[in-house]
N, C-alpha and C positions, 0 to 999 in steps of 0.2 A: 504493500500500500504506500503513496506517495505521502507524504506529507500533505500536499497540497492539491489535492484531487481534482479541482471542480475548476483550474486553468487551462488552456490549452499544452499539449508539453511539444516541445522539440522532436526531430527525428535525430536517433546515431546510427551512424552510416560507420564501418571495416574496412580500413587500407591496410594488407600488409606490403611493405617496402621493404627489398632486399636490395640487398648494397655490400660490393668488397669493403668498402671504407671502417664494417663493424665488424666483416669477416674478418679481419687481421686482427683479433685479441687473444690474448693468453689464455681467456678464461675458459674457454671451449663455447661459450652463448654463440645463439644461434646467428647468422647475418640476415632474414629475415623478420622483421618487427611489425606486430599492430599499431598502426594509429586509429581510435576513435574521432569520430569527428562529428562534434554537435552543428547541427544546422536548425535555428531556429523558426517555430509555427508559419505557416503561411509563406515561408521563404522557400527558393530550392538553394540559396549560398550564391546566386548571381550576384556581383558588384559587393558584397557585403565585404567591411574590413575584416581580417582575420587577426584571434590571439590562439599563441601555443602555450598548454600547461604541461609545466615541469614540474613532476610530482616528487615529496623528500625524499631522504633515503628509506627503503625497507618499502617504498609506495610503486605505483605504476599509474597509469592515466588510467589502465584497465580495472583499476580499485578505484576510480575518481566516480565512475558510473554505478557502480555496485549501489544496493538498495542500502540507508541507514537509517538507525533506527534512531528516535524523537529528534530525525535534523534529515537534512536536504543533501545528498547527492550533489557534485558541480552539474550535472541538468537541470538539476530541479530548480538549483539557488538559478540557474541564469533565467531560465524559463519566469521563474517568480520575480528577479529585475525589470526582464522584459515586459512580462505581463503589468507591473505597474508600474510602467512609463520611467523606470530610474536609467535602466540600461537601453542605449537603442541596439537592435537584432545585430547579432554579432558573430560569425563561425568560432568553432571554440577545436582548435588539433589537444587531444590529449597522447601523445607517446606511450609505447610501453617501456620506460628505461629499465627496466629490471635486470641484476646482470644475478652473476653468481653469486660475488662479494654483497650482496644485498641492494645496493641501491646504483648512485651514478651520479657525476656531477656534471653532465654534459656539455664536456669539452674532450680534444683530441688527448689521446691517452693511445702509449705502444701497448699498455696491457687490457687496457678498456675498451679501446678501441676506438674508431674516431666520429665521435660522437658530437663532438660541432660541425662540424662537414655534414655529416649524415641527415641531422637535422635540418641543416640552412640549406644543405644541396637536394638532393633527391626526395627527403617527404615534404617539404615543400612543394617541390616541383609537382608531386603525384598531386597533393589534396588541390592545388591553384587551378591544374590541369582538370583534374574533377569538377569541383563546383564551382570554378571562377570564381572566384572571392580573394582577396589581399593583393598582392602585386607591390610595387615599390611605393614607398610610403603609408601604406593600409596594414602593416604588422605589427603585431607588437609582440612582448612574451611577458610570463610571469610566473613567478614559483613560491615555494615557500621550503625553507632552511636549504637541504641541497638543490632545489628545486631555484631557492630564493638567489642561493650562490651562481649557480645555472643562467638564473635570467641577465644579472648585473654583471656575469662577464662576457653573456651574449652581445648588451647592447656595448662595451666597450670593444667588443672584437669583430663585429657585424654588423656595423652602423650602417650601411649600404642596403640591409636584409630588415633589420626592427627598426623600427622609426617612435615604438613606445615599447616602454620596461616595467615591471613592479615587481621589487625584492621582497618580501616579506620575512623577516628574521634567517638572510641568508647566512652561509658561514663569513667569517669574516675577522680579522683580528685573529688571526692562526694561534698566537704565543697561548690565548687565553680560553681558544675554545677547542686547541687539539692538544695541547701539552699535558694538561691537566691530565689525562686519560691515561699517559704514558707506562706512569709506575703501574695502573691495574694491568694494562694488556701484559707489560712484562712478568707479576703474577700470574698471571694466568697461564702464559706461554711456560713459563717455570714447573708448571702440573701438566706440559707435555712436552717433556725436554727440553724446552727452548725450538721445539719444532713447528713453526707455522704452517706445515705441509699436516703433520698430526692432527690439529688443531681445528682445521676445517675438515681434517676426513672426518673427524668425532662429531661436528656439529653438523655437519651435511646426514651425518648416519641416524643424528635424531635419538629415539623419538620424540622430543622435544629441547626448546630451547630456553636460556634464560634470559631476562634483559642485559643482565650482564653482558654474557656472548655476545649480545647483538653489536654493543658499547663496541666491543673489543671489534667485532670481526668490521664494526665501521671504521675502524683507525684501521686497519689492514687495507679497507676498500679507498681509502683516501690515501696511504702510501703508495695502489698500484696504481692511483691516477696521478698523483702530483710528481712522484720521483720514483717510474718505473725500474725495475731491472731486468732485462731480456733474461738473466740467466738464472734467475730466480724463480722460484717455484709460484707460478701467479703472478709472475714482476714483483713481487713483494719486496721490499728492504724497508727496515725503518729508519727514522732519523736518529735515534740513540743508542748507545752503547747498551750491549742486552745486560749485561751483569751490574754498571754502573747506575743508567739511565741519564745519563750523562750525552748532552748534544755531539753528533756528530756535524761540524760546521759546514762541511760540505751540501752533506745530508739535505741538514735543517734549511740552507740557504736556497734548493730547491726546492720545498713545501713553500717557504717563507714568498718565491718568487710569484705563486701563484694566486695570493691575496689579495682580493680586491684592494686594500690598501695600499699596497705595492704597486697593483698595476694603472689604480686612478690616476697619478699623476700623470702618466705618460700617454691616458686615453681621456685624455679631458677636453678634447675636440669631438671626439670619437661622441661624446655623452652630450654637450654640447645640441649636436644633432637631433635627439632624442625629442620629439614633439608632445611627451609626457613620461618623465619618470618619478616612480614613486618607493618609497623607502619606509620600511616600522620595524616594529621590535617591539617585545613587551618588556618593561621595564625589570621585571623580574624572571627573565627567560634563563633557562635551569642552565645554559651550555655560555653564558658569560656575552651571546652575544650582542647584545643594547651599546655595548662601549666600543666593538667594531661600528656598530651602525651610526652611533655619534660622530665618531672621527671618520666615516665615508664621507657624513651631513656635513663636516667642517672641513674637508678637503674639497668638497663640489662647491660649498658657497665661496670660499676662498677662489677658486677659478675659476669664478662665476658660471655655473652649472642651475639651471634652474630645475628646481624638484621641490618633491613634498616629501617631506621629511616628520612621520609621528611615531610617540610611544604611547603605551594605552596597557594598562593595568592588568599585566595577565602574564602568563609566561610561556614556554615553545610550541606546548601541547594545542591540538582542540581548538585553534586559531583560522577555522575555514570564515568565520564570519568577518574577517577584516577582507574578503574579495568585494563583501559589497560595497566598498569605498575605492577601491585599488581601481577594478572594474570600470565602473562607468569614465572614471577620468582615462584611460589610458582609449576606451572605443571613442569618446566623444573627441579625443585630441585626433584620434586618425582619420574622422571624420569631418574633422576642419577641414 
């Protein structure tokens, strides 16, 4: 049962896209992908502008349509914007990023695969080619934590492709929301010899998992995208010393390079371009990240980057209901 029975709803429409670009990953995932693709009432997706959702880690766009229970599905919520007049009709690509390592941050990775290509090239291509919807200056993206990390280094590395962005408690500020995690994954690794190859046969074997694990196996899944290694098992390596926990400076300066703070300065034309971006966090967000999203907000006004920049009383979790603010500003700006 919907939530909201008695509106009109949307159709979702099934692309799957295959591509050598994702076949090259370490992980054995497949090189063909679903994308869901919301096409709102009364439309068939002619002219309409397009947004792509990049869903967190441990999520897929495939979980975005899924039935939930006392809350809305992203069809549901877009259907219910639409329906009263907040959003105007909008195509909505949801991805499946799902890999092995649990989630994705959607960008090129030797172990992940290449996952900003893939997206900005060929599922694009398919869904435009399909319903004629978005085209240059009609895109935009938006995500929330990796999904959020996802959007904000799309629009710095694809300005050409999204003309609007919305982060929503993306990672950011590395030192503060990946370090922290370090000494547990090295416990942990420690009750399987220091074997990260153990490590995931034990957790892939089941029969369940614990949040813990997940913690851990996410900092694994962000070492094989930020600072792969061909000859490691999954590209795995990590930035610290196993026994110490002690930075390996090499290491770290590659995680460190892929931080939106690092990389804002030097994309700040790039952003510039951006016909509406938008930024939050909850001020109490359990992963530290409100104080990367602060210094992203004082790096863009400083080089006069126009955005919306809030925080709102909540923390990582359970956070779908800040799309109905992100939303409307990011269609209505492509729409201009």
């Amino acid at each position: 049962m919907r939530k909201l029975h008695d509106i009109p709803a949307g159709t979702l429409h099934s692309l799957t896209v295959e591509s050598d670009l994702i076949a090259a990953n370490l992980l054995g995932d497949p090189a063909a992908r679903e994308t869901v693709v919301y096409v709102p009432h009364g439309h068939d997706g002619a002219g309409l502008p397009l947004l792509m959702d990049l869903a967190g880690f441990t999520g897929s766009g495939l979980g975005h349509v899924a039935w939930k229970n006392f809350g809305e599905n992203l069809p549901e919520r877009l259907d219910r914007l639409i329906h009263q007049g907040q959003l105007p009709p909008v195509v909505v690509a949801m991805p499946d990023g799902f890999t092995r390592l649990g989630g994705n941050q959607y960008v090129d990775s030797l172990a992940i695969g290449q996952w900003g290509q893939y997206l900005t090239g060929p599922v694009l291509a398919a869904i435009e080619s399909r319903f004629g919807c978005g085209g240059k200056g009609r895109r935009g993206v938006f995500g929330k934590s990796s999904g959020g990390y996802g959007a904000i280094i799309h629009a710095m590395r694809y300005p050409d492709v999204w003309s609007a962005a919305a982060c929503h408690s993306g990672d950011m500020g590395f030192e503060l929301c990946y370090l922290p995690d370090m000494p547990n994954v090295l416990r942990t690794l420690a009750r399987k010899d220091m074997s990260i190859e153990k490590f995931i046969a034990d957790f892939e074997a089941g029969p369940k998992f614990s949040g813990g694990d997940i913690h851990v196996l996410m900092t694994l899944a962000m070492a094989a995208t930020y600072d792969p290694d061909p000859g490691a098992f999954l590209g795995i390596r990590l930035p610290v010393d196993p026994e110490t926990c002690e930075l390996i400076p090499e290491r770290w300066a590659a995680w460190a390079a892929q931080d939106p703070l690092s990389l804002a300065p030097g994309h700040l034309d790039a952003l510039r371009q951006m016909k509406a971006l938008w930024i939050d966090c909850g001020r109490i967000d359990q992963y530290n990240l409100v104080y990367g999203a602060r210094r992203l907000s004082r790096i863009l006004t400083d080089g006069g980057v126009a955005h919306v920049y809030e925080e709102f009383d909540d923390n990582h979790s359970s956070i779908d209901y800040r799309l109905d603010g992100s939303l409307p500003v990011l269609v209505n700006a492509l729409n201009a």
